[in-house]
C-alpha positions in Angstrom: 26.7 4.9 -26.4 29.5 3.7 -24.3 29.2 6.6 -21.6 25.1 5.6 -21.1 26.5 2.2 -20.9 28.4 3.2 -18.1 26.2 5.4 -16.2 23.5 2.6 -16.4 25.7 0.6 -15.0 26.9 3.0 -12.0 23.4 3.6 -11.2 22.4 0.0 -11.7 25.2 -0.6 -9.2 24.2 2.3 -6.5 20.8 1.3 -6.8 20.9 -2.4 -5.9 21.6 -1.3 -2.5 18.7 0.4 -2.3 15.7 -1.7 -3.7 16.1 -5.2 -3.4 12.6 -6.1 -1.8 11.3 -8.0 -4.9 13.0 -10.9 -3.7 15.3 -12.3 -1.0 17.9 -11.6 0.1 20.7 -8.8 -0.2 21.5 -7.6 -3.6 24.6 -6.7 -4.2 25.0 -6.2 -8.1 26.3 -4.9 -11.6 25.0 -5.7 -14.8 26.4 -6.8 -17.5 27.3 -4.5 -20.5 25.1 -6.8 -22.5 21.7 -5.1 -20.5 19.9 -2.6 -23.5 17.4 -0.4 -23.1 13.8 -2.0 -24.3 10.0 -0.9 -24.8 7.7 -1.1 -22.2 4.8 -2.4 -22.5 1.7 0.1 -22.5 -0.5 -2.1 -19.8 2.9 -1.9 -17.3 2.4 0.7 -13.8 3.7 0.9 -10.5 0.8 0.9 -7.9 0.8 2.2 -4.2 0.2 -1.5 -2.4 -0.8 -4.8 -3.5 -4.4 -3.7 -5.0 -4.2 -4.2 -8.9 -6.6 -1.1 -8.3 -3.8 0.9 -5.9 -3.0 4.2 -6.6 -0.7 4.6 -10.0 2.5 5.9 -9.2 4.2 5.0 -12.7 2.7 4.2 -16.3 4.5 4.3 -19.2 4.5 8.3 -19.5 7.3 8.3 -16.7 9.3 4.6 -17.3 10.9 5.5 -20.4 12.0 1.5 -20.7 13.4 -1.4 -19.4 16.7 -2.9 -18.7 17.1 -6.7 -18.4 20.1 -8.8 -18.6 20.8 -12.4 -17.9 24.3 -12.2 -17.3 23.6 -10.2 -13.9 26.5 -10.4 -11.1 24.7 -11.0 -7.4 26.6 -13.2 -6.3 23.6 -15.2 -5.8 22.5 -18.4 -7.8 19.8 -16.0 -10.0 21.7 -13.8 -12.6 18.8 -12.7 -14.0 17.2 -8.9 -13.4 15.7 -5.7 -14.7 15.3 -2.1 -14.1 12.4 0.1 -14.5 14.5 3.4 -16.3 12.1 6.7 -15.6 12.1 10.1 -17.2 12.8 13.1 -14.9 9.2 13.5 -13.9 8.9 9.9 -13.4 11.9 10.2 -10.7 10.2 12.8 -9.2 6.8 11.6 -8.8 8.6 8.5 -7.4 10.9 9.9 -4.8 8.2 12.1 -3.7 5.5 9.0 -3.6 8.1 6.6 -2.0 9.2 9.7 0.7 5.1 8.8 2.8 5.7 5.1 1.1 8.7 4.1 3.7 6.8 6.5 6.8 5.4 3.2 6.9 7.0 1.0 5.0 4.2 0.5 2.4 4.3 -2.0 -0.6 4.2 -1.2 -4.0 3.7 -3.4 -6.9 4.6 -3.3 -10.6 1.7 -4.6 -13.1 1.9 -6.1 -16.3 -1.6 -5.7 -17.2 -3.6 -8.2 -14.4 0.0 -10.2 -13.2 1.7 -8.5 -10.4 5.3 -8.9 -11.0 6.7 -8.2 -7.9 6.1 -6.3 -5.0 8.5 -4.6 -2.7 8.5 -2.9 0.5 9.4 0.6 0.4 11.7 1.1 3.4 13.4 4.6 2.3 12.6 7.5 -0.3 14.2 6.5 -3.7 15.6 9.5 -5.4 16.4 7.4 -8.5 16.5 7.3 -12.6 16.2 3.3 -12.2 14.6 1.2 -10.2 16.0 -2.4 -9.9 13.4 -5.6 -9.6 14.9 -8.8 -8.5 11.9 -11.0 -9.7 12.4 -13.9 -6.8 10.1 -16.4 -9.5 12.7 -16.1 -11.9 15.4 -18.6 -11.1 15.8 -20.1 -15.1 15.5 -18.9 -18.4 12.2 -19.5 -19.2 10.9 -17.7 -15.8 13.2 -15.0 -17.3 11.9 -14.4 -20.3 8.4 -15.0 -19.4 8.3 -11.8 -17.3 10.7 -9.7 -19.9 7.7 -10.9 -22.5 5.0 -9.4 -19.8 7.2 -5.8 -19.4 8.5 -4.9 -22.7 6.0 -4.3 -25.7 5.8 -6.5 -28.5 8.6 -5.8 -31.1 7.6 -4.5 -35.1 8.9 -7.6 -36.7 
């Protein structure tokens, strides 16, 4: 468990560099050890563009979960964030969609059923396992947990 904990957080790390568009700024990041792998919800996607009716580039049979934490180092004011964590299909359907994504430097947009949660411009191919979202509407806790309500699925209790 400690060794996943660690390679989330070296990718988490690597990959703050290169998808920061949800918000503003420059992201420079870790998380904290305290981020878990959680459910996603089963009306979550990635779509090519801003359409809720875009082409689907991820659903929940390539994001295996979600990462959030709210003890996230940016050294920004917002120390909230989350990661999209895809199978290996997933990151290959991505890398491969995001390739002709940044020829032009397309949007995409993750869904949570009808609510866009953000939507960042693809400026590079990501050949990634997670995909960082820096939410720029979440600046407090209730912001936070509002979207990480909207992402992850319900829990059994």
């Amino acid at each position: 468990m400690k060794r996943k904990t660690i390679a989330y957080m070296a990718a988490t790390l690597s990959l703050a560099v290169l998808l920061s568009g949800c918000g503003s700024g420059d992201v420079d990041a870790t998380t904290s050890a305290t981020a878990e792998l959680l459910p996603l919800a089963e009306d979550v996607n990635v779509r090519a563009g801003t359409d809720p009716d875009g082409e689907v580039l991820l659903d929940g049979t390539t994001i295996q979960g979600i990462m959030a934490s709210d003890h996230y180092d940016t050294g920004t004011s917002s120390p909230y964030a989350y990661a999209l964590v895809l199978s290996g299909e997933g990151k290959k359907q991505f890398r491969n969609a995001t390739r002709e994504l940044a020829k032009d430097q397309s949007k995409i947009t993750v869904w949570a059923g009808d609510q866009a949660i953000c939507s960042p411009t693809i400026t590079s191919m990501l050949n990634t396992n997670f995909v960082i979202l820096n939410v720029a509407s979440v600046t407090d806790d209730e912001s936070y947990q509002t979207v990480l309500d909207a992402l992850c699925a319900p829990s059994a209790e």
